[in-house]
C-alpha positions as CSV (number, residue, x, y, z in Angstrom):
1,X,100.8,91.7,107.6
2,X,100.2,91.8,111.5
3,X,102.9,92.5,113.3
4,X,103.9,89.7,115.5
5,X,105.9,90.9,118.8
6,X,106.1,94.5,120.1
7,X,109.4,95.0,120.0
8,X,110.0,96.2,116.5
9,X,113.3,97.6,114.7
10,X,112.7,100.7,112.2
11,X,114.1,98.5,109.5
12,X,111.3,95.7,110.6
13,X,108.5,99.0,110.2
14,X,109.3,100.4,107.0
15,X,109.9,96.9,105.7
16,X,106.2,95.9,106.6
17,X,104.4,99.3,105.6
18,X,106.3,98.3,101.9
19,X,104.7,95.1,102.2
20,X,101.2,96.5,103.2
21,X,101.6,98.4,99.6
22,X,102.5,95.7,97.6
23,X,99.4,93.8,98.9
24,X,97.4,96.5,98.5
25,X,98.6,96.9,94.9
26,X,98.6,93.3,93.9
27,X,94.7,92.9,95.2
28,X,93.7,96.0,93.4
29,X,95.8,95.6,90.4
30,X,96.0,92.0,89.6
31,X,92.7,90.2,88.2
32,X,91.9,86.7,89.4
33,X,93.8,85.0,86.1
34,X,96.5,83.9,88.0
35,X,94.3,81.5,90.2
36,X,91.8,80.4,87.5
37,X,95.1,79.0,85.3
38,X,95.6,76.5,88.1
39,X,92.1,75.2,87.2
40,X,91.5,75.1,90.6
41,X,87.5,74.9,91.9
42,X,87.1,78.1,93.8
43,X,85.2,78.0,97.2
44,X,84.6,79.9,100.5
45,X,87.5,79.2,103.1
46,X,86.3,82.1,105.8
47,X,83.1,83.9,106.7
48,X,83.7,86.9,108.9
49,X,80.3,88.5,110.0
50,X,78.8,88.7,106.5
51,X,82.0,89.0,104.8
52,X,83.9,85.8,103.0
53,X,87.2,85.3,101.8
54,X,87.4,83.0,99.0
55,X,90.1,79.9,98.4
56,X,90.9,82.1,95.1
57,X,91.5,85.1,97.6
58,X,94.5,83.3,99.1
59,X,95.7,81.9,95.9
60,X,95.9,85.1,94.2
61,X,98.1,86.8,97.2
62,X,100.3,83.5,97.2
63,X,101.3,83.3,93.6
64,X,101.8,87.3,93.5
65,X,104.1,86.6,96.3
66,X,106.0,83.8,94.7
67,X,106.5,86.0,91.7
68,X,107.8,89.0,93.4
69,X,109.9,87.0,95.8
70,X,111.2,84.2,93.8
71,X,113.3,82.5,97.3
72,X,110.8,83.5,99.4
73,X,109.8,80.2,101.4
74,X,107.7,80.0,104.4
75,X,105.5,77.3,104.7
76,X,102.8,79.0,106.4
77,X,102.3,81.9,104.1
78,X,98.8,81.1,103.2
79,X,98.0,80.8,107.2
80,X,99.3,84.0,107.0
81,X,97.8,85.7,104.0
82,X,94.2,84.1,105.6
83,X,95.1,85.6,109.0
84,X,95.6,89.2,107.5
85,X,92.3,88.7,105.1
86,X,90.5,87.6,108.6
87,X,91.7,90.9,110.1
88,X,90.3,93.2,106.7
89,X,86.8,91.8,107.1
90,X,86.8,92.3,110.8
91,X,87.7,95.9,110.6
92,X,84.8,96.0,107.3
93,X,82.5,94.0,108.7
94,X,83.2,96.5,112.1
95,X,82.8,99.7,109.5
96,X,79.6,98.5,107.9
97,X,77.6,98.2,111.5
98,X,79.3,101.2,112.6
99,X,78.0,102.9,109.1
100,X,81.3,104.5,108.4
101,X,80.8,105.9,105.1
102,X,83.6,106.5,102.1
103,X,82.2,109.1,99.6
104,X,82.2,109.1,95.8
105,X,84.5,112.0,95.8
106,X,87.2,110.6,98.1
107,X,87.3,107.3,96.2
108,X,87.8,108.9,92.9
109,X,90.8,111.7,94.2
110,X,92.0,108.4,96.1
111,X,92.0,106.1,93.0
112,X,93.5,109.3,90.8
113,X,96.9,109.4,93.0
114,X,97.4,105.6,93.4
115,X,96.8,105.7,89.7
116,X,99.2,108.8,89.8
117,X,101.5,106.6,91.7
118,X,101.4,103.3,89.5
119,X,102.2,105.1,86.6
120,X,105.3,106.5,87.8
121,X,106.6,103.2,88.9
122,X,105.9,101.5,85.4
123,X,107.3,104.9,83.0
124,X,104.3,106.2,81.7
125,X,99.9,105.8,81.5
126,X,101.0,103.9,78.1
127,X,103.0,101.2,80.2
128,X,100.8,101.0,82.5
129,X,97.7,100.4,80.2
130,X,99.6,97.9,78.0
131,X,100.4,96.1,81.0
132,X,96.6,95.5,82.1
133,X,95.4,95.2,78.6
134,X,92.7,98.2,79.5
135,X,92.6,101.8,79.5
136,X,92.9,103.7,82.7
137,X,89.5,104.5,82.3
138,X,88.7,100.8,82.7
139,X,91.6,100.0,84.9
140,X,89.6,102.8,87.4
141,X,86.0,101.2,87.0
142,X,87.2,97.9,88.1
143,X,89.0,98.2,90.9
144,X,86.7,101.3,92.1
145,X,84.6,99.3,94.7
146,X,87.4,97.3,95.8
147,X,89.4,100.6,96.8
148,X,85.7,102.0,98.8
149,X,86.1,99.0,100.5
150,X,90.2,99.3,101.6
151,X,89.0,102.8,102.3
152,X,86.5,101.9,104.9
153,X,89.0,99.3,106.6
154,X,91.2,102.5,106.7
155,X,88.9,104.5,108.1
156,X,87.6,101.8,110.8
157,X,91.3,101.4,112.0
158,X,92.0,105.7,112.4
159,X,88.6,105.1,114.1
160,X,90.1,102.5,116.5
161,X,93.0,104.4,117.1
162,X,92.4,107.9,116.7
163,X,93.2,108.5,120.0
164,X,96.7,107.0,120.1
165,X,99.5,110.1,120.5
166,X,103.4,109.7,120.5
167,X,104.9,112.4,122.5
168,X,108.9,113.8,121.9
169,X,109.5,111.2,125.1
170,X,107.5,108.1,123.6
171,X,110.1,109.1,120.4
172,X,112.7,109.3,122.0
173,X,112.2,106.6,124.3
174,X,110.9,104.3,121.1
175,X,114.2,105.7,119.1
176,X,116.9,104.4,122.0
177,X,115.2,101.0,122.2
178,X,116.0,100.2,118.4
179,X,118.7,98.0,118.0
180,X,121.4,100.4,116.1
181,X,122.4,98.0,113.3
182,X,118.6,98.2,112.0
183,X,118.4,101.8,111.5
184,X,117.9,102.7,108.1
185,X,120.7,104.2,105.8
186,X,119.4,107.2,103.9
187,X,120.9,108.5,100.6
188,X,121.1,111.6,99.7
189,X,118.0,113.1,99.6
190,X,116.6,116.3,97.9
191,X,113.3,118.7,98.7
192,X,112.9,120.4,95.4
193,X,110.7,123.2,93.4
194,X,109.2,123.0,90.0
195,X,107.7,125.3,87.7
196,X,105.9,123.3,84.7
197,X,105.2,124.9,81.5
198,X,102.7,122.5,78.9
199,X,103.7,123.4,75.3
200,X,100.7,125.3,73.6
201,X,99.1,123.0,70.8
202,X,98.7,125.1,67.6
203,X,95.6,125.9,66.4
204,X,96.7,124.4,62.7
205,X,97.4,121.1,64.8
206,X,93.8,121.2,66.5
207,X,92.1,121.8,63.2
208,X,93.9,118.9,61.7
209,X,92.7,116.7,64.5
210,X,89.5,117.8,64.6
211,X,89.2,117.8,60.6
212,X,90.1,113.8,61.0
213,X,87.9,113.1,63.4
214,X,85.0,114.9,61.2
215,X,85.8,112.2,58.5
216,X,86.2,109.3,60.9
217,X,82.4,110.4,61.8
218,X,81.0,110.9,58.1
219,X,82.6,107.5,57.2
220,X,80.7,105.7,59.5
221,X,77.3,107.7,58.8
222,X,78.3,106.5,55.6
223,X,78.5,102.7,56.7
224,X,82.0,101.9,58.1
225,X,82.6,100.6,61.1
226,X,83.6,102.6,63.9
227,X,84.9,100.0,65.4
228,X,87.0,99.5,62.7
229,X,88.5,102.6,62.5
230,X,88.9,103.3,65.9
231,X,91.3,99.9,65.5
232,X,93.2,101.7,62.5
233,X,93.4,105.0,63.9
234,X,92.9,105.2,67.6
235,X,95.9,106.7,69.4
236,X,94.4,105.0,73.0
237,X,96.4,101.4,73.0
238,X,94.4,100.4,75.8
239,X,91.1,100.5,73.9
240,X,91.9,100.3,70.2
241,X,92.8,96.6,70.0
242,X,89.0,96.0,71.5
243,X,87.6,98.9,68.7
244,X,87.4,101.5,71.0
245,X,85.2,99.7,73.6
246,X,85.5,100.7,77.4
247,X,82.7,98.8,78.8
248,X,79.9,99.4,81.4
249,X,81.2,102.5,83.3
250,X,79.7,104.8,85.4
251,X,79.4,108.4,85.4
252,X,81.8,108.7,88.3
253,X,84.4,107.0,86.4
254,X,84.9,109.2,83.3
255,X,86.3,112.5,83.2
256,X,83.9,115.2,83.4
257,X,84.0,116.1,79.5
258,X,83.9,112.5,78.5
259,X,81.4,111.6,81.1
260,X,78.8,114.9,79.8
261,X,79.3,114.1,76.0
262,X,79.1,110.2,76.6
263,X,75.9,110.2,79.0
264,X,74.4,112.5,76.8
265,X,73.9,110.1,73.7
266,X,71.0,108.9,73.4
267,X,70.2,105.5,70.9
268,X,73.2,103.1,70.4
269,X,75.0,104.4,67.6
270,X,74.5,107.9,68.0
271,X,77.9,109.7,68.1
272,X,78.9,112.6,69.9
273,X,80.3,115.9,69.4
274,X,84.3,116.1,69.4
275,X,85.3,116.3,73.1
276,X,88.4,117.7,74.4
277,X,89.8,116.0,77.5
278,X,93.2,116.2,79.3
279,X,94.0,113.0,77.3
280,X,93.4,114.9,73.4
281,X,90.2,114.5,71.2
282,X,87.4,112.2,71.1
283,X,84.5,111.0,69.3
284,X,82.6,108.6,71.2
285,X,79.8,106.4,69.8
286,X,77.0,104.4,72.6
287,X,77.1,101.1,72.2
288,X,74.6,100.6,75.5
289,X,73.0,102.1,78.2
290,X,72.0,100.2,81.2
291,X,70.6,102.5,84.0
292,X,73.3,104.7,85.5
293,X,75.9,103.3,83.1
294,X,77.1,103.3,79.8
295,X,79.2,101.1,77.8
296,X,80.8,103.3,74.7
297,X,83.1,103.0,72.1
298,X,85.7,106.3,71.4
299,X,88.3,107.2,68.7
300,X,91.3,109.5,70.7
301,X,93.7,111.5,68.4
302,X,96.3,113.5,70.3
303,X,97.6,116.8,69.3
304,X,101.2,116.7,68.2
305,X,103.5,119.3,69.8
306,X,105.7,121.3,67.0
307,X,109.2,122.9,67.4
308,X,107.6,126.2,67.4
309,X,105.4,125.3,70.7
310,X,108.7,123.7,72.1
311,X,110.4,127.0,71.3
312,X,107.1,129.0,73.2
313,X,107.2,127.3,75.9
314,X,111.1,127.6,76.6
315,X,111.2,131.3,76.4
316,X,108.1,131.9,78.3
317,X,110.1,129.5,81.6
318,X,113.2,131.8,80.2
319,X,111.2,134.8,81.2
320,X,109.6,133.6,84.2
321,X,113.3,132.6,85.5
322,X,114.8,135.6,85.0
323,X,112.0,137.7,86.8
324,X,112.8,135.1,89.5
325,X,116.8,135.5,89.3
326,X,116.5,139.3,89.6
327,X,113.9,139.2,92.8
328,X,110.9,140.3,90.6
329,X,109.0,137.3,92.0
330,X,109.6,134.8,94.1
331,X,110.0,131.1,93.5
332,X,106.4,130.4,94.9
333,X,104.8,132.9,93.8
334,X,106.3,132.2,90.1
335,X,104.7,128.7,90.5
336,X,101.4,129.3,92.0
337,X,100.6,131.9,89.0
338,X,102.3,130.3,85.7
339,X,103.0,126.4,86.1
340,X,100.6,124.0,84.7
341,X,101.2,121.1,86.8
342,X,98.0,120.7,89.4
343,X,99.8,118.9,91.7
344,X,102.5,121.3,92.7
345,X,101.1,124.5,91.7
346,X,99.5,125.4,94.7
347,X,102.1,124.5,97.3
348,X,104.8,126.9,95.7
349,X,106.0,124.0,93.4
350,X,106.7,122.1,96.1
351,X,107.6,118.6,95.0
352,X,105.9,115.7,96.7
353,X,107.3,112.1,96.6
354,X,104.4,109.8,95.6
355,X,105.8,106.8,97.3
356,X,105.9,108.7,100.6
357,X,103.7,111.4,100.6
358,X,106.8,113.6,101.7
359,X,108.8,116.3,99.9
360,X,112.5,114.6,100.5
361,X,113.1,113.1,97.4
362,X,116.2,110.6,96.3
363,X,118.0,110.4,93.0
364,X,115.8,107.3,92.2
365,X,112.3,109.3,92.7
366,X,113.0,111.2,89.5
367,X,113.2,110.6,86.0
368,X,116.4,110.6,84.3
369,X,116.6,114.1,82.7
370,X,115.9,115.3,86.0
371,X,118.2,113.5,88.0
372,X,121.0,114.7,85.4
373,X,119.9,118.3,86.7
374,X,119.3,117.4,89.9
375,X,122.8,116.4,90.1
376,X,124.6,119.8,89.0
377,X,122.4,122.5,91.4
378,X,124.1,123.6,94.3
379,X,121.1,124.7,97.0
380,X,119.1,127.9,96.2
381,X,120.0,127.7,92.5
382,X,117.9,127.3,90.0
383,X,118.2,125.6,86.7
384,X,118.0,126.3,82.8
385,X,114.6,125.0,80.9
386,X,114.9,121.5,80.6
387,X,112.6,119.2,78.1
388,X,111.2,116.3,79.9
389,X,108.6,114.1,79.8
390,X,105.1,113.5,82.2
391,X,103.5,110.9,83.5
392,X,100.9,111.1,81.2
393,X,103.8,110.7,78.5
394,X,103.5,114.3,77.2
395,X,106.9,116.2,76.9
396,X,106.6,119.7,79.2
397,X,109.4,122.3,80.0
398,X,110.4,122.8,83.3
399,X,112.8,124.5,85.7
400,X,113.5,123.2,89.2
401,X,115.5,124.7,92.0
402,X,116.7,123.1,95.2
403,X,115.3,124.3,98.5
404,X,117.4,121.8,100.9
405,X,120.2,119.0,100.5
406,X,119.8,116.1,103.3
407,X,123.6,114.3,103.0
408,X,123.5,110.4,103.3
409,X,123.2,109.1,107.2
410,X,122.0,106.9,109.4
411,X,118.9,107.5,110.5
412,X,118.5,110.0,113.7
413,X,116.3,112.1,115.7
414,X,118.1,115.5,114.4
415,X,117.6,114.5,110.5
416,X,114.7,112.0,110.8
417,X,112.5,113.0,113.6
418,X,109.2,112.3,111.5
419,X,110.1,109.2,110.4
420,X,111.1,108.4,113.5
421,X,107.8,109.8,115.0
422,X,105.6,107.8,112.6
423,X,107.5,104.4,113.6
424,X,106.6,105.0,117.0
425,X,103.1,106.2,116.4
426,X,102.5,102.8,114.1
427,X,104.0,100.5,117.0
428,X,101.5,102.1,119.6
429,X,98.3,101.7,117.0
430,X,99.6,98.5,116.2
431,X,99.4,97.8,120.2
432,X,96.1,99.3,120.2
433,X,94.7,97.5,117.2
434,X,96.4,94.0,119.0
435,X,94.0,94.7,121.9
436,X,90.8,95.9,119.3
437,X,91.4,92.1,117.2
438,X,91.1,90.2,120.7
439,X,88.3,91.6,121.7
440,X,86.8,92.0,118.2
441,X,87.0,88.5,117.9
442,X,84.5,87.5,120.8
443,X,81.8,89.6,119.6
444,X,81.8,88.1,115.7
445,X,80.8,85.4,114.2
446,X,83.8,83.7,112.3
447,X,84.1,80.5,110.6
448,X,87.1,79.2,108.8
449,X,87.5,76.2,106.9
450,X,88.5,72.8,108.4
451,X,91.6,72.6,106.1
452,X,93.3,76.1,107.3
453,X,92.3,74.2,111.0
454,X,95.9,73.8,112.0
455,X,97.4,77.4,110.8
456,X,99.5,79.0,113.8
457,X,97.9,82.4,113.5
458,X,98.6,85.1,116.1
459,X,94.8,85.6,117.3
460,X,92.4,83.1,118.5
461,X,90.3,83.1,115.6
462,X,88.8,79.4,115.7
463,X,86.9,79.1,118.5
């Protein structure tokens, strides 16, 4: 939401950014059921430039709220879910004559960590996809335009306030204005390493799968459905109940494997080869094509990990942890040459919190098994192999070591500078953005519905 005065408590900052991201989750993540059960009659409440906001816009945002927040009660909340809507198509309708541009690449890395992010909230990619009824592939391809569109708001705003500095006085200065009983309480927090080891998949387990998927293809050249079987036998929940079907997607929103082997068939019906993909093993049949996109139907078998590949990949972190103990190799170097985990790897095995960005973690960032770990390491030490589990629901070895122990406290400019920093940094964009809206407002054409007439929004948008 906007913020309302300039006088704003650290408490009051963090609060709102979590309230950005649930917003920002809820209108990428949540389909527009929620209004159409109401049987309400949609309809346009705001134009801004040649942007609208929609009645089912406002609706959507409401009931979210009222489900996350079961006391929450202020009865203005849709003046003030319209107001913050007002302020997104501004800022887009400001990015579109400004041509700021979002490209293919950064939409897809961006949509792969919120992704990332989700599915550490809800336990795993199967969770997740159960939840929404649809794969991630699908999940991806319909909320991809959505996200170029948050994207260019983002970017319009760091355009309106690049300039904006905080020095160490502005912090400090920003700091000793806070009222001291809404600073934040910090528990103990952790910045950790990992090295990841992905248990090999025997080659008798990839002949197996690939033998099955052989005679899930001759069946249907011999006349069953594929749909059918991908029902029976797919091990993708999102997509099995539906036959297999992932509907019109573009290149952009398939992995590169899929994405060759899919775009590369030819006459609806025709199946492909078996394709190999971070998820497991594919066949994938075309259903349609129409232009740049294709809508497909796929059978995913997963290799099964044995004892024997459990055992492999233990003694090989055994190894690597011993070279580590006796000074052979250091920690980063150990994780920039052998883990498999793409997001660590190249920062030493540096582990990043998802929610924050940041490499201070709390007890609650982790999963279980590695909180239990987490727990017994004194700093500098380094743990046994441990079996846990991935986000994508795969189990992995891995070791961890602690690099630094923050002790719970109340936050300070010793222990929290950054934090500190980027509260002070916000209040001054928000400033900035507060004089951008005013202004903004004169030059665009706005219109807002008679019935939102009386809201007591912050800016003069009805003019």
């Amino acid at each position: 939401m906007l913020l309302r005065t300039k006088t704003i408590s650290l408490q009051n900052l963090i609060s709102l950014k979590m309230k950005i991201k649930l917003l920002l989750f809820l209108s990428l993540f949540i389909s527009n059921f929620l209004f159409a059960q109401n049987n309400e009659v949609d309809g346009i409440v705001a134009i801004v430039g040649d942007n609208i906001i929609l009645k089912s816009d406002i609706e959507n945002q409401y009931y979210q709220l009222k489900s996350q927040y079961k006391t929450y009660n202020n009865p203005h909340i849709k003046c003030t879910i319209l107001e913050d809507l007002l302020f997104q198509k501004l800022l887009l309708n400001r990015a579109k004559l400004d041509s700021v541009e979002v490209s293919e690449s950064e939409v897809l890395a961006n949509l792969d960590r919120r992704i990332s992010y989700f599915i550490s909230q809800v336990g795993s990619q199967q969770k997740l996809e159960d939840y929404f009824g649809k794969t991630i592939l699908e999940i991806k391809a319909d909320f991809k335009e959505q996200l170029r569109d948050q994207m260019m708001i983002e970017k319009m705003k760091n355009k309106i306030t690049g300039d904006v500095k905080a020095s160490p006085q502005d912090v400090k200065t920003f700091f000793d204005n806070l009222p001291k009983d809404s600073l934040i309480n910090y528990p103990m927090q952790y910045e950790l390493q990992q090295i990841v080891i992905n248990p090999p998949v025997s080659d008798k387990e990839v002949w197996r799968i690939r033998k099955r998927l052989n005679e899930f293809r001759d069946r249907v050249e011999k006349g069953e459905s594929f749909a059918t079987l991908a029902i029976l036998y797919s091990e993708d929940p999102g997509s099995a109940k539906k036959g297999g079907e992932l509907g019109y997607l573009g290149r952009g929103d398939l992995v590169p494997e899929f994405a060759a082997a899919a775009f590369n068939l030819k006459n609806p019906g025709d199946i492909s080869r078996i394709v190999k993909t971070e998820f497991g093993f594919h066949i994938i049949q075309l259903i349609d094509r129409q232009g740049e996109k294709v809508n497909v139907r796929h059978i995913l078998l997963v290799p099964k990990v044995d004892n024997k590949s459990l055992l492999k990949a233990k003694a090989k972190l055994d190894s690597i942890s011993n070279l580590i103990r006796i000074d052979s190799l250091s920690f980063v170097a150990a994780a920039e040459k052998f883990s498999d985990d793409k997001q660590t790897k190249n920062n030493g095995g540096t582990m990043i919190n998802p929610k924050t960005g940041k490499t201070r973690l709390s007890l609650d960032d982790l999963d279980k098994t590695t909180q239990d770990i987490v727990k017994r390491l004194k700093v500098g030490e380094i743990s046994a192999p441990f079996l846990t589990t991935n986000l994508q629901g795969k189990q992995v070895f891995k070791i961890i070591k602690i690099i630094n122990k923050i002790p719970p406290h109340t936050a300070n400019l010793k222990n929290d500078y950054q934090d500190i920093q980027n509260m002070c940094l916000a209040a001054k964009k928000q400033d900035k953005i507060n004089d951008w809206i005013k202004e903004e407002i004169t030059k665009t054409y706005i219109h807002i519905d008679d019935s939102y007439g009386n809201c007591p929004f912050n800016y003069q948008w009805i003019k």
